[in-house]
Chimera marker file (.cmm) of the C-alpha trace (Angstrom):
<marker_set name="trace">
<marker id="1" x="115.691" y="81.203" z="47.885" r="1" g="1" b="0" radius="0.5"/>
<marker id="2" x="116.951" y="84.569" z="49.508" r="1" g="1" b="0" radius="0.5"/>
<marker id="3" x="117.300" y="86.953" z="47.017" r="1" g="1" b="0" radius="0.5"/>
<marker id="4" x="117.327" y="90.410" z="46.451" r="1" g="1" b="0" radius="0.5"/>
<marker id="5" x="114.298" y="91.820" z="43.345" r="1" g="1" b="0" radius="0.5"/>
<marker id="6" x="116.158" y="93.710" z="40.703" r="1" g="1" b="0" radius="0.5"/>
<marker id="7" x="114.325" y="95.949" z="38.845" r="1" g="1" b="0" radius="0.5"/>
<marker id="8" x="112.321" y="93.763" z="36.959" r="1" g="1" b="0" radius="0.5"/>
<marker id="9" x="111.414" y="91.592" z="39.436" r="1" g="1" b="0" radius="0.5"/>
<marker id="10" x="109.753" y="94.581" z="41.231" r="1" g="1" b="0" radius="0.5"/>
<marker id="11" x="107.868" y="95.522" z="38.335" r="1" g="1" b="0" radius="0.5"/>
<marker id="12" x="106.662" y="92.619" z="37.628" r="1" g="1" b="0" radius="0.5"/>
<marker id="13" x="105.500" y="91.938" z="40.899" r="1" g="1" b="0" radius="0.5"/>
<marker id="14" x="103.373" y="94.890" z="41.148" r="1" g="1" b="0" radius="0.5"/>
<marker id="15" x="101.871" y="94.097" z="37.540" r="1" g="1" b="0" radius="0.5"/>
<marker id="16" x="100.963" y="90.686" z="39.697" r="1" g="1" b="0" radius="0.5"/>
<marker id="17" x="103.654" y="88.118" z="37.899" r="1" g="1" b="0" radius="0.5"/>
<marker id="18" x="105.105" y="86.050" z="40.412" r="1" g="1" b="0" radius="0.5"/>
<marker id="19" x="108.101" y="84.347" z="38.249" r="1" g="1" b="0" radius="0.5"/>
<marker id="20" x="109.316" y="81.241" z="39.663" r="1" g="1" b="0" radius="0.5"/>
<marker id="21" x="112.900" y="81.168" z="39.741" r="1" g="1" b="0" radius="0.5"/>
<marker id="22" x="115.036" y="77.782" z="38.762" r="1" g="1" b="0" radius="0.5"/>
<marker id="23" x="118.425" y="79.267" z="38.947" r="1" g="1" b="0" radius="0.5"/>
<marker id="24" x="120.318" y="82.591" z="39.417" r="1" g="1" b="0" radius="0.5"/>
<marker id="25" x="123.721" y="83.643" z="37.908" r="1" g="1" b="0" radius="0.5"/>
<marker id="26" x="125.979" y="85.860" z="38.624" r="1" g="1" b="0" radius="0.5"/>
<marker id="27" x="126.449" y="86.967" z="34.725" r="1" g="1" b="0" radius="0.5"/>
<marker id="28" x="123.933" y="87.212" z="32.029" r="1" g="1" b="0" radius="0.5"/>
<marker id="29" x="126.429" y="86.108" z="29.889" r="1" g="1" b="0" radius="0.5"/>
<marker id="30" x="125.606" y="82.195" z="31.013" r="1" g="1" b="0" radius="0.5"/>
<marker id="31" x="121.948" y="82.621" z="30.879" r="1" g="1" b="0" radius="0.5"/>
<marker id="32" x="121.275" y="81.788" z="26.649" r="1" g="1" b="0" radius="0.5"/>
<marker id="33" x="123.666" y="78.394" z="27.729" r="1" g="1" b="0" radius="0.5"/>
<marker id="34" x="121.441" y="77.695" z="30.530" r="1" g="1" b="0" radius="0.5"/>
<marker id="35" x="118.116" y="78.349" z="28.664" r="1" g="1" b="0" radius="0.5"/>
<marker id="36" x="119.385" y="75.343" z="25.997" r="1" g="1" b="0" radius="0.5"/>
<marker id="37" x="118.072" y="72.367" z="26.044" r="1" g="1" b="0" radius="0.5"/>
<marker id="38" x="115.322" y="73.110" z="28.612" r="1" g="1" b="0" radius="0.5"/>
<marker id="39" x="111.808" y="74.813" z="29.079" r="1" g="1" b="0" radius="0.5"/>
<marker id="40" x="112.859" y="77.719" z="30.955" r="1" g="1" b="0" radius="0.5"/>
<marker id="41" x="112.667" y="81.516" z="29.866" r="1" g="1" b="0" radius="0.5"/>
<marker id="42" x="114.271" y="84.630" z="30.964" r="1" g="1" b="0" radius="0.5"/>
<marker id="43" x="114.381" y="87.995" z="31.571" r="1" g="1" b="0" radius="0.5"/>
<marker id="44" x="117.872" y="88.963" z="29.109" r="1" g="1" b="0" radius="0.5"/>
<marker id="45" x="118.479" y="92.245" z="28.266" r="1" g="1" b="0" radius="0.5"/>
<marker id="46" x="117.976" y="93.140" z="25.096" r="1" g="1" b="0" radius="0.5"/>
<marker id="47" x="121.302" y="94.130" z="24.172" r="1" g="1" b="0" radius="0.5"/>
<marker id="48" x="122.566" y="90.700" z="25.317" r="1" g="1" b="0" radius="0.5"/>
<marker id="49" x="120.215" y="88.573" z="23.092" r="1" g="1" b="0" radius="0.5"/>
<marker id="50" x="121.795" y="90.341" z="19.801" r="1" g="1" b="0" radius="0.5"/>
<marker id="51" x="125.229" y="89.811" z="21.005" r="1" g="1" b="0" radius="0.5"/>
<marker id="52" x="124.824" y="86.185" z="22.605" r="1" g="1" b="0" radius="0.5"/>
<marker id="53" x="123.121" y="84.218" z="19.800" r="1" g="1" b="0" radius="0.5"/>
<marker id="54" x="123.584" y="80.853" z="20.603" r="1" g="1" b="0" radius="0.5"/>
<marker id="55" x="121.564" y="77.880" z="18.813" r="1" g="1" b="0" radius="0.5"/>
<marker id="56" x="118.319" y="77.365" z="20.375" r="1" g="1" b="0" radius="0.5"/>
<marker id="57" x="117.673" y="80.083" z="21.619" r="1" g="1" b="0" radius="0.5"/>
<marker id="58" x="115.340" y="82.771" z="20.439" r="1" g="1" b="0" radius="0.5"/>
<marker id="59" x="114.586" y="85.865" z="21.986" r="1" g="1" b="0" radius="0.5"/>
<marker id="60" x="110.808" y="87.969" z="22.378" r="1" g="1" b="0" radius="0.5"/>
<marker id="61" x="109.723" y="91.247" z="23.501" r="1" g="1" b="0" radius="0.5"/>
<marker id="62" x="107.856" y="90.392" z="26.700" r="1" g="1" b="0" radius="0.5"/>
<marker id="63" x="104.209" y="90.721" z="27.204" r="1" g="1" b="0" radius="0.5"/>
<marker id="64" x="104.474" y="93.776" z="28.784" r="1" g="1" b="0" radius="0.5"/>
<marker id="65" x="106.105" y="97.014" z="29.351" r="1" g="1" b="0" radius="0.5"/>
<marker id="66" x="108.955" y="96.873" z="31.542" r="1" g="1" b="0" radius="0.5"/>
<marker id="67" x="111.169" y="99.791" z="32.617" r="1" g="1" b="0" radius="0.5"/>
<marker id="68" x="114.440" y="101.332" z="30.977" r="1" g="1" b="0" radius="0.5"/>
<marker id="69" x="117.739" y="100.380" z="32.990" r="1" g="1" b="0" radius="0.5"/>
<marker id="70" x="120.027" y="103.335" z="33.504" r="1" g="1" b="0" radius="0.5"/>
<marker id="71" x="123.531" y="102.654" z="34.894" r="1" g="1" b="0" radius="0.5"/>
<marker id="72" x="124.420" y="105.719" z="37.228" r="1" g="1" b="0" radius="0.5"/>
<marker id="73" x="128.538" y="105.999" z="38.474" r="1" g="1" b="0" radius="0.5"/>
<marker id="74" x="128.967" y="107.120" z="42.650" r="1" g="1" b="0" radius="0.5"/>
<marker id="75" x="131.656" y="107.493" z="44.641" r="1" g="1" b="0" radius="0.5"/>
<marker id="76" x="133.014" y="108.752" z="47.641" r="1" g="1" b="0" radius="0.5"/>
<marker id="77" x="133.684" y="112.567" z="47.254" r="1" g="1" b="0" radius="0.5"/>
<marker id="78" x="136.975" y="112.680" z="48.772" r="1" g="1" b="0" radius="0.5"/>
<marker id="79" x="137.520" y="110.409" z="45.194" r="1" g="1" b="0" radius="0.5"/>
<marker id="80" x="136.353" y="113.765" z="42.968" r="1" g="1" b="0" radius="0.5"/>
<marker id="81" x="139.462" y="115.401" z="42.091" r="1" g="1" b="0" radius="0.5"/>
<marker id="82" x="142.011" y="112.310" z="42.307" r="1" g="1" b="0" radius="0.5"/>
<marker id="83" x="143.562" y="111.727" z="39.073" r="1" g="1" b="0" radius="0.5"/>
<marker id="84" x="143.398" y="107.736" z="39.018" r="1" g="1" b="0" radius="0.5"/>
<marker id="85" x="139.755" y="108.006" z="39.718" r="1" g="1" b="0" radius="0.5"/>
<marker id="86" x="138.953" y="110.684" z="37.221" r="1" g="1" b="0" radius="0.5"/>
<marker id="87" x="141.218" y="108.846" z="34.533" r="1" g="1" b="0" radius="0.5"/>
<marker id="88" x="138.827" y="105.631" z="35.107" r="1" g="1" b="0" radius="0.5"/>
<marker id="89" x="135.473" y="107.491" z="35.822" r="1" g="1" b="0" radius="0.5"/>
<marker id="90" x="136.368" y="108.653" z="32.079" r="1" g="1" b="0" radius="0.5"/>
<marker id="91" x="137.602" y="105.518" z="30.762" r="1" g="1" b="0" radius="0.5"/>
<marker id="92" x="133.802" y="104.165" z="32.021" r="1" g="1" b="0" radius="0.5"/>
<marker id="93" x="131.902" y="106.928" z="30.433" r="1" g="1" b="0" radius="0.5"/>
<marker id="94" x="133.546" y="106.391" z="26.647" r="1" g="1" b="0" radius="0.5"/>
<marker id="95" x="133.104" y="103.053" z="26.906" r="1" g="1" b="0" radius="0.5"/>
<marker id="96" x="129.270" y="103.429" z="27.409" r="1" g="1" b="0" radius="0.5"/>
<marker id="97" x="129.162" y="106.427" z="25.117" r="1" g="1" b="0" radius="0.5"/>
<marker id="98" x="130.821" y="104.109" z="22.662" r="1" g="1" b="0" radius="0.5"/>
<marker id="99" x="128.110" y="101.317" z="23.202" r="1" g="1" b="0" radius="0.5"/>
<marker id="100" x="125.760" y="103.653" z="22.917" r="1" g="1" b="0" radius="0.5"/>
<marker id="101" x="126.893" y="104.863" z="19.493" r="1" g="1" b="0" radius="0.5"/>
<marker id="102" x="126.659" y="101.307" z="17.679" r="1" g="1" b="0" radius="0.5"/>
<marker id="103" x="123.524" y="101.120" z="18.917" r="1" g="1" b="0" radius="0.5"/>
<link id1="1" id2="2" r="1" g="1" b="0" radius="0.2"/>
<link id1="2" id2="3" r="1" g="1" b="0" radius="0.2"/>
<link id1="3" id2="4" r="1" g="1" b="0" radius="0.2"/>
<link id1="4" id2="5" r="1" g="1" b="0" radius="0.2"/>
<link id1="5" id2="6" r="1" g="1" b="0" radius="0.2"/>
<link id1="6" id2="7" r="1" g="1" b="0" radius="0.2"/>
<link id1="7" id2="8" r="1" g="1" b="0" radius="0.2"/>
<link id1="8" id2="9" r="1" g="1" b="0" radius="0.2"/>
<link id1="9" id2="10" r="1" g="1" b="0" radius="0.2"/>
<link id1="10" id2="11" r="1" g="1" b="0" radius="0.2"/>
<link id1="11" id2="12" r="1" g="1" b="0" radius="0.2"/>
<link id1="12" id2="13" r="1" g="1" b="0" radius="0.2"/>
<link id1="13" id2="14" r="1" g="1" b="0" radius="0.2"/>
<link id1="14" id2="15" r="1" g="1" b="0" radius="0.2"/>
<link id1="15" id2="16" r="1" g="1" b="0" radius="0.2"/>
<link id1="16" id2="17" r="1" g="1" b="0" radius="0.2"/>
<link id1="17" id2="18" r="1" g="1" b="0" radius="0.2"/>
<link id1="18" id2="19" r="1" g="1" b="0" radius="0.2"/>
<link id1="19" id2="20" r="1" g="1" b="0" radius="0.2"/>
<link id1="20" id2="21" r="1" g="1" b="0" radius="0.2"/>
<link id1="21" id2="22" r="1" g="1" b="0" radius="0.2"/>
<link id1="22" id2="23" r="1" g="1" b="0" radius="0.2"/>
<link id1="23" id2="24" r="1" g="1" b="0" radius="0.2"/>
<link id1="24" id2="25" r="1" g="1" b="0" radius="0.2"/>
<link id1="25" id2="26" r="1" g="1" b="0" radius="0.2"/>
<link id1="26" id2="27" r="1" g="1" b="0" radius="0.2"/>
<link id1="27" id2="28" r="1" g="1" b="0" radius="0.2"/>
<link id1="28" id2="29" r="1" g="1" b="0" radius="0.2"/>
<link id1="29" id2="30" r="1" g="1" b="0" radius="0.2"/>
<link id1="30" id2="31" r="1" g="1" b="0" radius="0.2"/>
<link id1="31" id2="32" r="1" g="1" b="0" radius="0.2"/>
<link id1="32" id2="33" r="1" g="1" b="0" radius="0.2"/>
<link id1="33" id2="34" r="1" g="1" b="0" radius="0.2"/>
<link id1="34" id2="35" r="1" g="1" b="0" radius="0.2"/>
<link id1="35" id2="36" r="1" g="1" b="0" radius="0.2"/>
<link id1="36" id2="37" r="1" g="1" b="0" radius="0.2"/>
<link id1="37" id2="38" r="1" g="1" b="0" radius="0.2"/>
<link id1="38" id2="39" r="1" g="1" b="0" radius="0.2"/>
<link id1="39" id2="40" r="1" g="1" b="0" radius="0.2"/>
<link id1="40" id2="41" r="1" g="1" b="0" radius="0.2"/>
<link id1="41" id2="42" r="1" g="1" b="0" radius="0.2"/>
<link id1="42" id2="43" r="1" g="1" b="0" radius="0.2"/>
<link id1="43" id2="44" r="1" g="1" b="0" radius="0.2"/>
<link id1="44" id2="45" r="1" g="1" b="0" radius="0.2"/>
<link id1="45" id2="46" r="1" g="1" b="0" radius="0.2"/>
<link id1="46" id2="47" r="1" g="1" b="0" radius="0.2"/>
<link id1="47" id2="48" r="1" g="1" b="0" radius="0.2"/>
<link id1="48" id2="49" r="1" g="1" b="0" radius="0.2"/>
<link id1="49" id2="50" r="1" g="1" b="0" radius="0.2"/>
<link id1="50" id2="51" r="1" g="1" b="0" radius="0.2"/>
<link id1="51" id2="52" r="1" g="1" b="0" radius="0.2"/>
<link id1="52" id2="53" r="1" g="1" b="0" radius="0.2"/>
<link id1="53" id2="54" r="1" g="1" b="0" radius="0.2"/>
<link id1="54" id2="55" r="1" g="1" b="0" radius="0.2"/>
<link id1="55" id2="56" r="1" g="1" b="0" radius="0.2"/>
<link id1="56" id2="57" r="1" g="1" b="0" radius="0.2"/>
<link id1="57" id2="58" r="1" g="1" b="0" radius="0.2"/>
<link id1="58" id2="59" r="1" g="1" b="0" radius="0.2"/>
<link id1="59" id2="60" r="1" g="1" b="0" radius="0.2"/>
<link id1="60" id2="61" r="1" g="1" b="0" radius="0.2"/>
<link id1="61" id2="62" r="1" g="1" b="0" radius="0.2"/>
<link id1="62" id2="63" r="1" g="1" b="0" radius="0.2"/>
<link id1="63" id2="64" r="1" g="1" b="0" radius="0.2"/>
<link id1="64" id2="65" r="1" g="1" b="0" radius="0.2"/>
<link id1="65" id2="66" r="1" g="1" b="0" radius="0.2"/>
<link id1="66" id2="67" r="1" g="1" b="0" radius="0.2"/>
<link id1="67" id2="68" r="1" g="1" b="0" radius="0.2"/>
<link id1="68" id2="69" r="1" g="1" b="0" radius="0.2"/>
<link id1="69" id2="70" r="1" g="1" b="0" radius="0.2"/>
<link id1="70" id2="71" r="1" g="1" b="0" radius="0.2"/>
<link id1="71" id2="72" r="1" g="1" b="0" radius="0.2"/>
<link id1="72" id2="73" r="1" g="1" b="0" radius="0.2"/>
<link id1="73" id2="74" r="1" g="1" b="0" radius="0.2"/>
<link id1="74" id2="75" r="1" g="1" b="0" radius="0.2"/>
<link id1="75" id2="76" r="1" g="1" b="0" radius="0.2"/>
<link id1="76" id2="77" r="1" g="1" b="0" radius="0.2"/>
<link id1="77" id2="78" r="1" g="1" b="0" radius="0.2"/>
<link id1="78" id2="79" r="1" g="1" b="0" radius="0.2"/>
<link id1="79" id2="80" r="1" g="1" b="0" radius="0.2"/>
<link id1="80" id2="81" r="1" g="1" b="0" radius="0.2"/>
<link id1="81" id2="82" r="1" g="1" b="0" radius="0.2"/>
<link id1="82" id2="83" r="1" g="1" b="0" radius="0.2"/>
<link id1="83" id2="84" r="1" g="1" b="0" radius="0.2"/>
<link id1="84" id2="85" r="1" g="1" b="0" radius="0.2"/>
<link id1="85" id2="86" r="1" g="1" b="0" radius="0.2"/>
<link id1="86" id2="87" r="1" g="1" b="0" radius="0.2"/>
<link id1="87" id2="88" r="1" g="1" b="0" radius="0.2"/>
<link id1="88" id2="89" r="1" g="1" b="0" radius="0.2"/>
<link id1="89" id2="90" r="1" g="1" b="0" radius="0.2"/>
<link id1="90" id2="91" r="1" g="1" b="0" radius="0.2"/>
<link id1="91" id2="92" r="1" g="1" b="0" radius="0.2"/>
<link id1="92" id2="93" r="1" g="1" b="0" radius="0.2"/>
<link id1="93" id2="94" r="1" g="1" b="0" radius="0.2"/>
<link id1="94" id2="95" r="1" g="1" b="0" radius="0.2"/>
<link id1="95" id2="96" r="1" g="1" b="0" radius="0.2"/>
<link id1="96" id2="97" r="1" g="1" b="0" radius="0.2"/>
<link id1="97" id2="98" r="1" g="1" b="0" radius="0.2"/>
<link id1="98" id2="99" r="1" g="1" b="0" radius="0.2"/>
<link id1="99" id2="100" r="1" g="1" b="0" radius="0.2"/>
<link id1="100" id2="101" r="1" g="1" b="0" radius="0.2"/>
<link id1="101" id2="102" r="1" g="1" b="0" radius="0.2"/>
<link id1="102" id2="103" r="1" g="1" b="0" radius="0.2"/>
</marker_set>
């Protein structure tokens, strides 16, 4: 399977876990759906096993420590001081400050 290693992949792989992989998706939003029914696991973020509960499916802390994710914004700097992009960069950073809040 050609594939790129997120994050957690790569950490894992230097703590010497090689995971097998059955399937990949494009949205972690399919993967509790998936998981029914069968004997697979996965690697969920947290935040998406307390909104996602589905039947069936039960979610863990894994065995060990893996890193924090933190989303970062870039863009091209000739986008800086264009109003369109400002107006969205903003509309992206409430949205995650607003996340972050109910947390």
């Amino acid at each position: 399977m050609d594939r790129q290693f997120n994050l957690a992949d790569q950490h894992l792989a230097r703590a010497g876990v090689n995971r097998k992989i059955a399937a990949t998706v494009e949205s972690f939003v399919l993967v509790p759906f998936l998981l029914r029914g069968t004997n697979l696991i996965s690697l969920v973020l947290e935040r998406a096993i307390q909104k996602l509960a589905v039947p069936g499916i039960a979610g863990f802390e894994p065995p060990l420590s893996l890193p924090d994710i933190h989303e970062r914004m870039f863009w091209h700097p000739r986008h800086t001081s264009d109003q369109a992009h400002i107006w969205l960069r903003n509309r992206i950073s409430e949205a995650a400050a607003s996340i972050a809040r109910v947390e």
